[in-house]
N, C-alpha and C positions, 0 to 999 in steps of 0.2 A: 631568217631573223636571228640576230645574235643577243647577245648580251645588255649591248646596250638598247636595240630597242625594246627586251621586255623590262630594263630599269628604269625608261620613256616611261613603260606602261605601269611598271608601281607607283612611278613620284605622279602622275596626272592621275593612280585612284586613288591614292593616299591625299592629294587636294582633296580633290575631289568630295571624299569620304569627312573632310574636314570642313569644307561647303556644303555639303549635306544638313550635318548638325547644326551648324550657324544659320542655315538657308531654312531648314524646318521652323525656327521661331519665326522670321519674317516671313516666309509665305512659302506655302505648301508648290507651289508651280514654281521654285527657286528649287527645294531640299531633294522632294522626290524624285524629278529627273535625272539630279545628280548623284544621290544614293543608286538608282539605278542603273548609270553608266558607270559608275566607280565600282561597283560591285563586278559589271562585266569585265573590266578595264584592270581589276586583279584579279580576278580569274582566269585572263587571259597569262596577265604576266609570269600568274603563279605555276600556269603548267610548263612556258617556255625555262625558265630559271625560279624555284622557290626561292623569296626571300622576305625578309622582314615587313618591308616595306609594302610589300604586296600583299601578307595580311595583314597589316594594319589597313592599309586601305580595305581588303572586306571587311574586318570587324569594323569598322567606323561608318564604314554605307551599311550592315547589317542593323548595327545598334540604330542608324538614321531611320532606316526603315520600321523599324521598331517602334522609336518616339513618332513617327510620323501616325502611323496605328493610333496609338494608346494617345495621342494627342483628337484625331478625329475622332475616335470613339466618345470622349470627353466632350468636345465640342458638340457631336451630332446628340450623346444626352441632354447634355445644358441645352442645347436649344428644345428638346422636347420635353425639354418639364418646362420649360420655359412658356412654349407656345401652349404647353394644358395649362397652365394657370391664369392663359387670358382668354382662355375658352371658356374656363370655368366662371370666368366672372362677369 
């Protein structure tokens, strides 16, 4: 593998990592798969050639994964004070 396929493998996690964050506010089964191949998909690149590109794409599937977190976390609250206060009533 030369050059150009680990610059293949930055620009498809740097997508990627960019579909992530767009893909986490529409639906978790779009953002987290893609944070998760994008994250391997520069890590791959990054060891064949470091380059920019290939961490941007991890930081941008890291941060995905992150929002992806602290979004469920969020959500699985709200739904449990949610569901106590029609238990309670």
């Amino acid at each position: 593998m030369g050059r150009s396929d680990s610059n293949g493998l930055a620009i498809a996690s740097l997508v990627l990592g960019i579909v992530s964050i767009l893909g986490i506010w529409a639906s978790w089964a779009i953002g987290i798969p893609a944070a998760v191949v994008g994250l391997i998909l520069g890590i791959m690149a990054r060891k064949q050639n470091p380059s920019s590109m290939a961490t941007a794409g991890i930081v941008l599937s890291i941060i995905a994964l992150i929002l992806s977190a602290v979004v469920m976390v969020a959500c699985v609250s709200c739904f449990g004070c949610f569901s106590f206060k029609i238990l309670m009533t």
